[in-house]
C-alpha positions, 0 to 999 in steps of 0.5 A, a space after each residue: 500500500 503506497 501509503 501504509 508502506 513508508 509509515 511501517 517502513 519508518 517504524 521497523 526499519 529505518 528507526 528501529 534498525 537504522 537509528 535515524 530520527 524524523 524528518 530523516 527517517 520519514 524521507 528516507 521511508 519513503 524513498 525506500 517504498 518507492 522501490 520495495 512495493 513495486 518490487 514486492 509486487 513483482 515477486 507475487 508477495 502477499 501484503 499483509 494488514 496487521 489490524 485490519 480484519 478486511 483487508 486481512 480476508 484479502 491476503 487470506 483469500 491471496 495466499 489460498 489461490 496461490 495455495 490452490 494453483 499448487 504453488 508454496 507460501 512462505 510465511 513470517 508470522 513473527 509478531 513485531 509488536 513483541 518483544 523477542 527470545 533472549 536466546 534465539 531473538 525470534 518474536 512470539 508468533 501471531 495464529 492467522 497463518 494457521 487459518 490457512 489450514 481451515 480455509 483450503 480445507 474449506 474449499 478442496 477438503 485437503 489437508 494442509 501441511 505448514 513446514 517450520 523453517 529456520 535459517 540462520 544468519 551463517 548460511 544453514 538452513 533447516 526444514 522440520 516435519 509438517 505440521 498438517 491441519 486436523 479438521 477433527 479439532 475446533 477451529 480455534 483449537 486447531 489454529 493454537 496447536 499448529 502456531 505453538 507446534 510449528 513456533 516450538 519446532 523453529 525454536 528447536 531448529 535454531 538453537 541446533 543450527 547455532 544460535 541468535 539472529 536469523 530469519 524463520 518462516 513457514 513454508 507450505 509444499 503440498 496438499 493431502 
């Protein structure tokens, strides 16, 4: 969103990570949304509204079409909002991602499975056992095993691979 981007741009990145202070911060925000929207775009990324329940739908609804056409999405569900592990420095994760799980099931009856993925800044890299939907459970229910099983298992995952400060997601392979 060209007006959304500079304002989460300014408030994790060019303040948090790079320190600088408004109006420095606020121009070089915006400098950098003119160039990493429309790139983003051009590599099919999904935006994502925190807060923002309809536009929310939408990257629900975005994420099961790629998800339908059989292609994989790679999902960061830290929340920014709170405050990392003192050991590996990844944030708590956020539960929507799981709702994936209900909503392809809802429209193919497959069973999604949600691969936990950690990466660590030296270059490894390490995929973990799938996770996969249970229809059987309560949606809520369902959505907290997943998030807490898939969040426990990148814990895991880093810590053997070596330590602090590393990207993580989800990815998605295939459907059962």
């Amino acid at each position: 969103d060209p007006d959304l981007a500079p304002v989460y741009m300014n408030m994790d990145f060019t303040e948090r990570l790079l320190h600088l202070k408004p109006p420095l911060s606020t121009f070089i925000s915006r400098l950098l949304t003119r160039i990493t929207v429309p790139m983003f775009w051009s590599l099919g990324c999904i935006p994502v509204y925190k807060g923002d329940y309809t536009r929310m739908q939408s990257t629900l609804q975005l994420s099961v079409n790629v998800l339908r056409r059989d292609h994989c999405l790679l999902v960061f569900p830290e929340d920014p909002t709170l405050e990392p592990d003192p050991v590996t420095g990844i944030k708590p994760f956020q539960h929507t991602f799981a709702r994936l799980g209900e909503l392809v099931y809802a429209e193919t009856a497959c069973c999604l499975p949600f691969f936990p993925l950690a990466v660590h800044p030296k270059g490894k890299i390490r995929v973990g056992a799938p996770v996969t939907y249970n229809p059987l459970n309560a949606p809520g229910v369902e959505r907290q095993r997943i998030k807490s099983l898939i969040e426990s298992s990148v814990h895991k995952m880093y810590r053997q691979l070596g330590g602090a400060e590393g990207e993580l997601g989800i990815l998605t392979l295939e459907r059962k």
